[in-house]
C-alpha positions in Angstrom: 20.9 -16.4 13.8 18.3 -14.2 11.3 15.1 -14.1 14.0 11.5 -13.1 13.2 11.0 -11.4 16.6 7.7 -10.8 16.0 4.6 -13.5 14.8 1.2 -15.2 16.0 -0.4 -18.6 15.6 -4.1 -19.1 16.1 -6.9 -21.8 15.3 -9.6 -19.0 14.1 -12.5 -18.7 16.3 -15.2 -16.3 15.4 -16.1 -15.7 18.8 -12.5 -15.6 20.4 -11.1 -13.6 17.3 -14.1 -11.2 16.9 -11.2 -8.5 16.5 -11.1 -10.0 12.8 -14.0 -8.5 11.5 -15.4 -9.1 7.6 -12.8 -6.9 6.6 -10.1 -8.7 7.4 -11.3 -12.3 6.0 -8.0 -13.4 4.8 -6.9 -14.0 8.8 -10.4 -16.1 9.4 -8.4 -19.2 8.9 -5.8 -20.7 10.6 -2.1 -20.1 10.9 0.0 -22.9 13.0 3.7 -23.5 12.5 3.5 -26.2 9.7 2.4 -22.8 7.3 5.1 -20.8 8.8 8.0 -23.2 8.8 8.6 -22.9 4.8 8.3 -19.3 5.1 10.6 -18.7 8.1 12.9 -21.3 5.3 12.5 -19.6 2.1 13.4 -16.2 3.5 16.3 -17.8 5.4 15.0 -17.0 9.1 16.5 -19.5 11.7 13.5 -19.2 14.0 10.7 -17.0 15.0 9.1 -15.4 18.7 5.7 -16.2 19.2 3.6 -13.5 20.7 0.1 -14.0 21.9 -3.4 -12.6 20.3 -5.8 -13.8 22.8 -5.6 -12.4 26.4 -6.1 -15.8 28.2 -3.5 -18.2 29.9 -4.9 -20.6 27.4 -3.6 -19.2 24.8 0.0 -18.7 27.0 -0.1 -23.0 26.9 -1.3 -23.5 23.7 1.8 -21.3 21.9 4.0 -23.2 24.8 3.1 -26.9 23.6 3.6 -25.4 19.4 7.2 -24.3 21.2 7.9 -27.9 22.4 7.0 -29.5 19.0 8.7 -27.0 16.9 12.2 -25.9 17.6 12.3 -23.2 15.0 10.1 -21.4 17.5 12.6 -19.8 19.4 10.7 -18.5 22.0 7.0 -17.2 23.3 5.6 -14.3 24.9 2.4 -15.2 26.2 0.0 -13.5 28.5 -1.1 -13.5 32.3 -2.9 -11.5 34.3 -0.6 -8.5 35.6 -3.6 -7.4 37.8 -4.5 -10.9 39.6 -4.0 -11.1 43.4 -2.1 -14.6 43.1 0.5 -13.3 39.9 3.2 -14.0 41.5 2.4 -18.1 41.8 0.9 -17.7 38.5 4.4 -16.7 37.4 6.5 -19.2 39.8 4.3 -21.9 37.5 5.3 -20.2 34.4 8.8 -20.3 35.6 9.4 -24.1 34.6 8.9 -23.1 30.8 12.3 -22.2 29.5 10.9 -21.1 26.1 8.6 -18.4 28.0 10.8 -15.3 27.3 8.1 -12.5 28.5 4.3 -11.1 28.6 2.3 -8.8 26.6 -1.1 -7.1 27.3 -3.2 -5.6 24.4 -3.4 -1.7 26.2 -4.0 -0.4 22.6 -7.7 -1.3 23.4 -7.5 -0.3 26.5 -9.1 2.9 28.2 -6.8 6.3 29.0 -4.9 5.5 32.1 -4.7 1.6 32.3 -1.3 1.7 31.6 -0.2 3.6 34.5 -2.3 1.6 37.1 -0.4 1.2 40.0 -1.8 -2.1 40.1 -0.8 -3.1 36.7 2.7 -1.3 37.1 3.8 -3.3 39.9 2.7 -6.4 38.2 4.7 -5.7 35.2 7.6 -4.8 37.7 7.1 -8.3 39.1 7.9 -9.9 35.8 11.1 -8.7 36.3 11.5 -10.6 39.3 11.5 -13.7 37.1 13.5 -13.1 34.8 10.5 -12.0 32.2 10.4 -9.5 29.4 7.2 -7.3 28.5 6.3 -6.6 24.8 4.2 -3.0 25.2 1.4 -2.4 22.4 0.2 1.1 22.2 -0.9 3.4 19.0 0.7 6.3 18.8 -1.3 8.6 20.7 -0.7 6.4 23.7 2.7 7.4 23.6 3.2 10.2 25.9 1.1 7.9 28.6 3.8 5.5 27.8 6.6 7.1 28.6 5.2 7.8 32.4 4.8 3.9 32.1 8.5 3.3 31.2 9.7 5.7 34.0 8.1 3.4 36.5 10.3 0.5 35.0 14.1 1.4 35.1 15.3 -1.9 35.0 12.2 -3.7 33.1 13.1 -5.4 29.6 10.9 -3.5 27.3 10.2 -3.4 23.8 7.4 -1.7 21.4 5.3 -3.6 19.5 5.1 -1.9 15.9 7.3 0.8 16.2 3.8 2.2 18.8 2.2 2.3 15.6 2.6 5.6 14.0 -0.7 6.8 11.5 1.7 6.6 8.4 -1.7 6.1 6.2 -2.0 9.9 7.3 1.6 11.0 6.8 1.4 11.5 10.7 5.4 11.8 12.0 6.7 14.8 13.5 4.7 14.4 17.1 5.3 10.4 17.0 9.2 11.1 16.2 9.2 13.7 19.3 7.6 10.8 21.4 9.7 8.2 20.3 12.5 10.1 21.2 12.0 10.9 25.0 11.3 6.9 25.0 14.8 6.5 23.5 16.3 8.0 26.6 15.6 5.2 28.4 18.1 2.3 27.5 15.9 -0.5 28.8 13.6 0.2 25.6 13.9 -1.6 22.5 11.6 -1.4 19.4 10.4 -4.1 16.8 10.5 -3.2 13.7 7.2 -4.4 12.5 3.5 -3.9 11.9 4.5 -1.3 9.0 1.9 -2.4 6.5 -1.3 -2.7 8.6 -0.6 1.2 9.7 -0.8 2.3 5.9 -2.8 2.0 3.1 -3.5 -1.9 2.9 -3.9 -2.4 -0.9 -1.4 0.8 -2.0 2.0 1.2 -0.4 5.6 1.6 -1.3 8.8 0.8 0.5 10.4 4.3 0.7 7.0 5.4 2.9 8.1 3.4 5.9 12.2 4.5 5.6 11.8 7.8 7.6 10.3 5.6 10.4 12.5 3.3 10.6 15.3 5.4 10.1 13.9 7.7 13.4 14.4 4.4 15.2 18.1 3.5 14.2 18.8 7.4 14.8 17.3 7.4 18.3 17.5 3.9 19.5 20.5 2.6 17.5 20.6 -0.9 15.9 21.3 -2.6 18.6 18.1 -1.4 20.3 15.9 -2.9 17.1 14.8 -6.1 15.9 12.9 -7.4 12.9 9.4 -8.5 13.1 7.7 -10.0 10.4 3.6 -9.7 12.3 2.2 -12.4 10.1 -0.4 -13.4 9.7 -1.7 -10.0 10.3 0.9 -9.1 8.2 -1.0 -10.5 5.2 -4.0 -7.9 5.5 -1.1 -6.0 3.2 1.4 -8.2 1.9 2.8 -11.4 2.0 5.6 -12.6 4.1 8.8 -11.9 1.8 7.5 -8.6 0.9 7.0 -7.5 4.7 10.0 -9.0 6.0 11.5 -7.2 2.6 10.7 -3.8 4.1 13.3 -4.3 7.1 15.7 -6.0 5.0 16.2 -4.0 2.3 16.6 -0.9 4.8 19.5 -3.3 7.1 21.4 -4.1 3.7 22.3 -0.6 3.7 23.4 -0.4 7.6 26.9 -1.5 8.6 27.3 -5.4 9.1 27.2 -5.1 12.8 23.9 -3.3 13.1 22.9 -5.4 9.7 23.0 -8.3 12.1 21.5 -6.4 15.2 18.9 -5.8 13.3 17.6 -9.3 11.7 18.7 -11.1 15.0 21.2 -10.6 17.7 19.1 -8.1 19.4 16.3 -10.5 19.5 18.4 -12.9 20.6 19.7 -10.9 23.7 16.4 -9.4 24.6 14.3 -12.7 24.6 17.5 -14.8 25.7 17.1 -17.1 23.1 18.9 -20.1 22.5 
């Protein structure tokens, strides 16, 4: 199966989504699966991963009921809170819900330090107890705070959001590459390939600026530690679906046929257990 490992559905809210500011008007609108269905078909995608936006258990249940109306959304990672005294029932209820695959908490807009919290640690470690993955989003200069994180987590399921966002707008590489690197040396960690375009120049970019990146990755985590992520709709703040999901492609035609299909699916598929 070709799987978009990475995507969002929302019902904009200018309170709930104050994150999308004025200059990102194109994602004050809605995006539910009836707009992503003919994309998912046109670019010959068997199914997508759902990944929360809002921190709420609401919005955990609300991708969880688009899951059980739309098959072609493969599976969800939603969000609770890793800090709460009663997690683990909060889990144990979460535990009916075979399409729940994992967790994710927005730390890049969180303070120094949250990510190694004790507190939030051994909730994350508790995920693992049922069975749950945990997506990590970071920007790159949470990275070496990160890797203290991962240490903590030996046998955790783990995978990067947005390759930890590098600043390729600024050419930044070298000291994300070193990072990304000492992350590799723990095989628990995988990486989406995704996000590319919102970390660059919006209106300007070319393909060949995001190859060094991703080629870091398949050096240091190998193909079978990457997936493909499409991020839409954010996505659209600089391109369109085809064109994003292009990116990835066009870099995986050139790969070998086993990490070709790594790539654009089977390592989603083992890391999300999807079915």
């Amino acid at each position: 199966m070709k799987i978009d490992a990475h995507q969002h559905f929302w019902q904009f809210d200018p309170v709930r989504d104050s994150w999308i500011d004025d200059s990102m008007k194109i994602l004050q609108n809605d995006f539910m699966p009836d707009d992503l269905k003919p994309l998912l078909e046109q670019t010959g995608f068997d199914g997508c991963v759902a990944v929360q936006a809002d921190q709420s258990e609401n919005e955990t249940r609300f991708l969880l009921n688009l899951a059980g109306e739309f098959e072609f959304i493969k599976g969800v990672v939603g969000w609770v809170d890793l800090k709460a005294s009663n997690l683990e029932q909060r889990l144990e209820n979460f535990s009916q819900f075979s399409k729940l695959k994992g967790f994710r908490h927005i730390i890049q807009a969180e303070p120094d330090g949250f990510m190694v919290n004790p507190q939030f640690v051994e909730g994350v470690k508790k995920l693992h107890e049922f069975q749950f993955t945990y997506d990590i989003l970071i920007f790159e200069h949470q990275l070496e705070e990160c890797i203290n994180f991962v240490k903590s987590l030996p046998e955790m399921p783990l995978v990067i959001d947005h390759l930890a966002k590098p600043d390729i707008k600024n050419r930044s590489f070298d000291e994300w590459a070193e990072q990304m690197k000492k992350l590799a040396e723990f095989p628990n960690v995988h990486v989406k390939l995704s996000g590319l375009v919102t970390e660059t120049d919006w209106g300007n970019w070319t393909r060949k600026e995001f190859t060094p990146y991703m080629e870091t990755c398949l050096d240091y985590f190998g193909a079978e530690r990457l997936m493909i992520g499409s991020d839409w709709p954010v996505c659209l703040l600089g391109g369109s679906f085809d064109e994003v999901t292009g990116i990835v492609e066009e870099f995986a035609r050139g790969l070998s046929q086993a990490e070709h299909d790594a790539i654009m699916g089977q390592t989603a598929i083992n890391f999300y257990n999807l079915k």
